[in-house]
Each structure stands twice: as C-alpha cells, then as structure tokens.
C-alpha positions in Angstrom: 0.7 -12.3 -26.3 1.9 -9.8 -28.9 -0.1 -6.5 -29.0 0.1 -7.6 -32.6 -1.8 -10.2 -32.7 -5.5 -10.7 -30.6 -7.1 -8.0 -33.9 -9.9 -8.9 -35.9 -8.6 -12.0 -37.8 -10.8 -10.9 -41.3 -11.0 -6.7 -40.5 -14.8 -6.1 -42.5 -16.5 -9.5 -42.0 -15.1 -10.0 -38.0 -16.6 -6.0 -37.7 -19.2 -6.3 -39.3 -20.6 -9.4 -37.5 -19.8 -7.2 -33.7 -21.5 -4.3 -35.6 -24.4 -6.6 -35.9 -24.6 -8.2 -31.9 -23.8 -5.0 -30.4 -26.7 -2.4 -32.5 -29.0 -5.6 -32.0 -28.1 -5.7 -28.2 -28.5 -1.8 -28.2 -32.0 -1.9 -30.2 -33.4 -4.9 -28.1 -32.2 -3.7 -24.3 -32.1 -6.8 -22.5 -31.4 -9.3 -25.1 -27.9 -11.0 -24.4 -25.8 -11.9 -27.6 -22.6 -13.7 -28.6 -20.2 -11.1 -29.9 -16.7 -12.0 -30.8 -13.7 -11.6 -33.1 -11.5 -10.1 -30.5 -8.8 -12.4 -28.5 -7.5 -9.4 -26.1 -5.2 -9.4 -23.3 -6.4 -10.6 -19.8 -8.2 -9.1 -17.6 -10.6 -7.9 -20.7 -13.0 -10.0 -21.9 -13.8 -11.2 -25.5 -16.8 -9.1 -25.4 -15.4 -5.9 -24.2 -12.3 -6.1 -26.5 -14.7 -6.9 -29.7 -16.2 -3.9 -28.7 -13.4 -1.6 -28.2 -12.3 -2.7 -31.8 -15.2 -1.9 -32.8 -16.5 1.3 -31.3 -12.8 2.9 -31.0 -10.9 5.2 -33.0 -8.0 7.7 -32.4 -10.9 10.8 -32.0 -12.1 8.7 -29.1 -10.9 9.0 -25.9 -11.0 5.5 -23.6 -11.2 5.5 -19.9 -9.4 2.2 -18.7 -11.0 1.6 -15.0 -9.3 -0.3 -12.3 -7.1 -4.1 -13.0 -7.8 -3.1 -16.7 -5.6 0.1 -16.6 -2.2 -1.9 -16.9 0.4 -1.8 -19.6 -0.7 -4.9 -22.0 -4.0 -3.6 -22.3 -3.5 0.0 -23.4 -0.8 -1.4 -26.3 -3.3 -3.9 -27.4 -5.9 -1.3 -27.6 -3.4 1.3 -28.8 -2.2 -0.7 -31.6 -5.6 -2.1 -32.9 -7.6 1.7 -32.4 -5.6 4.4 -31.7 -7.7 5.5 -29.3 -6.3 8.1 -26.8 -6.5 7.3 -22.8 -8.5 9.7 -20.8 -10.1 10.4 -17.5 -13.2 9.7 -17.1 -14.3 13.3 -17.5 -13.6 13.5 -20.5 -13.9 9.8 -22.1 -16.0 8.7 -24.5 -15.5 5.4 -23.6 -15.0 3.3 -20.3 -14.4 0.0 -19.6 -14.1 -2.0 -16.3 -16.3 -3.4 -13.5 -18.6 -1.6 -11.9 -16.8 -1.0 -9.0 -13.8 -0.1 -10.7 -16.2 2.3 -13.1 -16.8 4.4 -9.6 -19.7 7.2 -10.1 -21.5 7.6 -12.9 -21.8 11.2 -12.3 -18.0 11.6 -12.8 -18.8 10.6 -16.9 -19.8 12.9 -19.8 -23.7 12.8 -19.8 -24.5 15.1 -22.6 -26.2 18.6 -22.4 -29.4 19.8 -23.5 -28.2 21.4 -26.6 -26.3 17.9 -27.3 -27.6 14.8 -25.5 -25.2 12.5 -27.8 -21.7 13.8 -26.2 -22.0 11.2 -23.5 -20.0 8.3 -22.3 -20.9 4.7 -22.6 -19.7 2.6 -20.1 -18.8 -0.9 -21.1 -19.5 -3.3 -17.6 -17.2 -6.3 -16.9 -19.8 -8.6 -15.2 -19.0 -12.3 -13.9 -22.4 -13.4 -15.8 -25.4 -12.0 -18.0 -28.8 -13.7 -17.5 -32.2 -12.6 -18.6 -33.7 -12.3 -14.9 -33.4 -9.4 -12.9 -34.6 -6.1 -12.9 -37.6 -5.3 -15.2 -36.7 -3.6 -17.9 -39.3 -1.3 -20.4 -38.9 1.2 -22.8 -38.3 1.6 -26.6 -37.1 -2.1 -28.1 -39.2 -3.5 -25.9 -42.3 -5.3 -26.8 -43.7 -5.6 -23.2 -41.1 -6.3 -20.4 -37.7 -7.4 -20.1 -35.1 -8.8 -17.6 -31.6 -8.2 -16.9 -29.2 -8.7 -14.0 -27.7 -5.4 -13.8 -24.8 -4.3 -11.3 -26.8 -1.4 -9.6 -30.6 -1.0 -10.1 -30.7 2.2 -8.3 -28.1 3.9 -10.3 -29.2 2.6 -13.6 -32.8 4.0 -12.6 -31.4 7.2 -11.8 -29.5 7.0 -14.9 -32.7 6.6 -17.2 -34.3 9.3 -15.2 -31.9 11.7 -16.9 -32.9 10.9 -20.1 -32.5 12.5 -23.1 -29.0 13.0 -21.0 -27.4 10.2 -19.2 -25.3 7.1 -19.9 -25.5 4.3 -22.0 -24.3 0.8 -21.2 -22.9 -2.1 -22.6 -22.7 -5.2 -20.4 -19.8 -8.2 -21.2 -19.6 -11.3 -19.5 -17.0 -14.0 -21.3 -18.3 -13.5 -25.3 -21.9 -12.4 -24.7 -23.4 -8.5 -24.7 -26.0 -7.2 -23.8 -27.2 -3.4 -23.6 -29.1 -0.6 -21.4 -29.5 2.7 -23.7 -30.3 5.8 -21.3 -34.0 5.2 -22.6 -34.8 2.3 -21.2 -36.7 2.9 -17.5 -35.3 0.8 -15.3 -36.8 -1.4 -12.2 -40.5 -0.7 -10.6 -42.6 -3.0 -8.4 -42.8 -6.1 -10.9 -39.0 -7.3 -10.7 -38.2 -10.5 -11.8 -36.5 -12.4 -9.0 -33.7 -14.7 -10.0 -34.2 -18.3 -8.4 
C-alpha cells in the first residue's frame, strides 16, 4: 500500500462522520461505536488510523508504541497529518497496545494551572464489549460496562482527575472512550460470562 492512498476518501464528510463516533464515544464513556474512513497500514487498526486522521496535525506530537513504531506507519501518518513523532514525554498523542503503551506515568498528565496539556492514549485491544468493569461518572445515566486492559491503572488514572489521561479504545472499526472523569471499577463489577 502507497502512503498515498488509505486517507479519508471524501476529506469533510469521512471527518466529519469520525468527528461524530469519537465526541459521542468521549461524551457517553462506555458506549462502543463504528468509526471509519481510514484504510491505514497494518498493524493499526481502522479505528485507530480514523482517529489519527482525525485528531492529528503537524502541532501535535504522536508517540508510536511498540509493532506500530515501523516505517509504513509513520509515512502514512506523516503524509495524511503531519504530525511530528515524539517520546512519550512529550506526546500528545499515543497509540499502541497496552503493553506496548508501558506506564502511564511516563505521559503528559496536565498541571494544575492547565489540566488540558495531557496525553490521550489510543488502546489497540483484540475486542470491545460492554461488560467489564463498572463504569460511572459524567455521560453516564447510572452505570456502565467496559472491558478495559488494566482496571487498577485506569482507577488510578481517574483518581487524578482534573489531571490524568484520557483514553480511546479501538478494536477492528469500533471506539469507545474513558475521559479522566469517569471513576473507574468498585464492588459492583460486571463479570463477563
């Protein structure tokens, strides 16, 4: 595959429609939606490359974690974004599996005086399903459900808040979201049969 080609076949309407799946994934924390447009190089998923066209630009720097740090998918992304390759110190962006992703600590989470200059991590997950760990918070009526990678760091994560992470997670074409907001986990976890 060409770097040229894998782009948002119709620029507005293709961005427009991620624009749409990923705020309503981000306002509604454990809804999962279909987000597409993107046809990226392997290993990324059609999620997570939707969402690097979308959410990337050349003043944001992209950390590209573990099999996804190869030469085919920093073209693609350099073509179709400019965005600039980083560490993840100083990303504004990461992508990867949450194993490759490493500690969350090592990401921008914000400061006091601005909460909003952290990192979201985009997850690479084998599958999204709404069972899990309980999620509650702001977009959320009562309760939600999510399989997440790491309960415990996700928790700790929220604990943070206003500071802290926000997540993305893509599996195949769907999304679904964790702002730093949402509190994460507690006695009443769903348990996946």
């Amino acid at each position: 595959m060409s770097v040229l080609q894998g782009g948002f076949a119709d620029g507005p309407r293709d961005a427009a429609h991620a624009f749409r799946a990923a705020m309503g994934a981000m306002a509604r924390p454990g809804t999962i939606h279909e987000i597409a447009g993107a046809v990226p190089p392997a290993p990324l998923s059609v999620a997570a490359g939707t969402l690097l066209l979308m959410l990337c630009d050349p003043d944001t720097p992209l950390y590209l974690a573990g099999a996804l740090d190869r030469a085919a998918v920093r073209d693609w992304v350099t073509f179709h974004t400019g965005a600039p390759f980083a560490g993840p110190e100083r990303c504004a962006f990461a992508v990867g599996t949450w194993a490759a992703l490493g500690r969350l600590q090592a990401y921008p989470q914000g400061s006091p005086e601005y909460p909003d200059r952290s990192a979201t991590l985009i997850v690479e997950m084998e599958r999204l399903e709404a069972a899990g760990t309980m999620l509650r918070g702001p977009g959320i009526r009562e309760a939600a459900a999510l399989n997440l990678p790491d309960t415990a760091a996700m928790a700790a994560n929220a604990a943070l808040f206003p500071l802290g992470l926000d997540f993305f997670l893509t599996a195949g074409a769907l999304v679904a979201a964790l702002p730093r907001s949402t509190r994460v986990g507690g006695l009443s976890d769903v348990r996946s049969g």
